[in-house]
N, C-alpha and C positions, 0 to 999 in steps of 0.2 A: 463431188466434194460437198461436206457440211457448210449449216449455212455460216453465216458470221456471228451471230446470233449463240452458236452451239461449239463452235471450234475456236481451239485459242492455242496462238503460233503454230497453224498447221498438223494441231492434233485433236484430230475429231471426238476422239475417246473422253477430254475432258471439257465439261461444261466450262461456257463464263463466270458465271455467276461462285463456284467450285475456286477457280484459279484467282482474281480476285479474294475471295477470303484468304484464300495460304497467304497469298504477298502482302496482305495486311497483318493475320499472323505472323509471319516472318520479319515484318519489321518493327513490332513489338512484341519480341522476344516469346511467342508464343506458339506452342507446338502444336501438330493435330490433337484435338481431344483429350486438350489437358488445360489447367488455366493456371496462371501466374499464382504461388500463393501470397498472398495479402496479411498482413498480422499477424496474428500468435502462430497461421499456420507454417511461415515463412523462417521460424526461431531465431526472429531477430529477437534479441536479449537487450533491456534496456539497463540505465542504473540506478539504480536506488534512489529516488526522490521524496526526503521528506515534507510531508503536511503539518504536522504540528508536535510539540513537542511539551511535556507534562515540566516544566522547568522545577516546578515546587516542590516536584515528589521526590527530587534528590534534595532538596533542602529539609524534608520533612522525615524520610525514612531513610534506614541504614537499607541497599538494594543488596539482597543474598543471593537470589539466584533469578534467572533472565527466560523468559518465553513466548516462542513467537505464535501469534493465533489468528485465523483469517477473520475478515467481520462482514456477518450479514446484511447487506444492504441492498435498499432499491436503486431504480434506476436514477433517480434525480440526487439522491444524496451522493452519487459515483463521480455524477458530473458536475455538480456542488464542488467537491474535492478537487477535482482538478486544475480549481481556480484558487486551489490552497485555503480554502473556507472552513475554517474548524477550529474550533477552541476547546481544550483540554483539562482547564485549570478545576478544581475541586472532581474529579473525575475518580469513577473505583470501579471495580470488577467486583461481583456477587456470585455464587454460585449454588443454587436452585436447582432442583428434582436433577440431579446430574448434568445440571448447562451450566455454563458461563456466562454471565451479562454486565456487556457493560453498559454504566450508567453515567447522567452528568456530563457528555459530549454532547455539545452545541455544533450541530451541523445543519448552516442557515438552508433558508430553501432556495433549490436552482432560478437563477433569475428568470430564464427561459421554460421554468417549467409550468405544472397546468392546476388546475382544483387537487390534483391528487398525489401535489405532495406533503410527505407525511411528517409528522409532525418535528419538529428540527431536535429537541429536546429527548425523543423515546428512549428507551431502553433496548440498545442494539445485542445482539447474539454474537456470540463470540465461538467462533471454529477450531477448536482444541480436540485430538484424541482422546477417548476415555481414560488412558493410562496416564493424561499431564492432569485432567481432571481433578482425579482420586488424589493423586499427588498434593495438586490446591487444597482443594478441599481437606486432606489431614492436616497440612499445617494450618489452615487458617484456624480447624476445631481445637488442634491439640497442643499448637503451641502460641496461638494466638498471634497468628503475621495477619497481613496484612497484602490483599493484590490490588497493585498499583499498575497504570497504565502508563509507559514512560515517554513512548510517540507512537505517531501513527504516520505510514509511508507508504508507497508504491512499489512492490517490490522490482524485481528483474524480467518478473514476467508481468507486469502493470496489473497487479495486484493491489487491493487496498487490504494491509496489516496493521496488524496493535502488535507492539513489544509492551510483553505485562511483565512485571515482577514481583516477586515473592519479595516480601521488606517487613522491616521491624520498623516500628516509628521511635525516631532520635529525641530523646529524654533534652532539657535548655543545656544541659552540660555538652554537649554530643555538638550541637549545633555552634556553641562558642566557641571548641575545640577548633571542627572543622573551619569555621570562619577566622582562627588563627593559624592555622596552618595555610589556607589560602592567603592571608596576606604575608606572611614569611615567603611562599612561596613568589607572588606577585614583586615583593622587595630585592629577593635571590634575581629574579629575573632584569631588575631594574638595574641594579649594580652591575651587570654581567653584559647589561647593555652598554651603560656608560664606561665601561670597563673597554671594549673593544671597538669605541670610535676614533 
């Protein structure tokens, strides 16, 4: 007979040290020779959390058309974010020798971070296809718009994105308009309240 050492429940053929691990495997849910996946590998899909939001850009430009674009960043401006750290306000999009950049976001430095983070202010890269590109870039030469940054969010796969948009900047008539219809609106709402209490 094996000794005790080498046999477990009377079968010599499997080591201790062997049967112990499965029954550990086993009880967290873990197969031979495979591991649990953990995050993005697991597709758990989150929902959309936003960071910050350009509030002005709808009060200052008519928004024509919406795109969404990923933004180059280091590791402390990622985890910066995640504590909702970021201000948007005077904020634009440039576009240079074929890139996107954007400029004018204040992304303070991770509290936890070290000498090397960079500077809160820079001028971040924006991840667009060459074909949204060309697109910006014709209107902004040819008809003189205008890309505005409207928020920035997390997507579904914890993603940090810009929604930019192509916009025309609203003339004082444009603005008074809209700030009268918003309160018609707001009034419509109030009546309709008091209407059905």
């Amino acid at each position: 007979m094996a000794s005790d050492a080498t046999a477990v429940h009377g079968c010599p053929h499997i080591p201790r040290e062997h049967a112990i691990i499965g029954s550990l495997r086993s009880f967290f849910g873990l197969r031979q020779g495979k591991q649990r996946p953990i995050g993005k590998q697991s597709g758990m899909k989150h929902e959309e959390k936003t960071i910050a939001k350009n509030r002005k850009a709808f009060h200052e430009y008519e928004v024509l058309d919406r795109f969404e674009a990923g933004l180059a960043l280091t590791g402390t401006e990622a985890r910066s974010l995640r504590e909702n750290n970021c201000q948007m306000t005077d904020s634009f999009v440039l576009i240079r020798n074929g890139e996107a950049w954007l400029n004018n976001v204040h992304i303070p430095p991770f509290a936890f971070g070290n000498i090397n983070n960079p500077d809160p202010d820079r001028k971040r890269k924006l991840l667009l296809h060459k074909k949204e590109i060309r697109i910006l870039a014709q209107a902004v030469a040819e008809r003189g718009m205008a890309i505005v940054p409207l928020r920035m969010y997390f997507s579904k796969d914890s993603l940090v994105k810009v929604e930019i948009a192509l916009a025309r900047g609203k003339k004082l008539y444009d603005k008074r308009a809209d700030m009268a219809a918003r309160d018609t609106q707001l009034d419509i709402e109030r009546a309709l309240k008091q209407r059905y209490r």
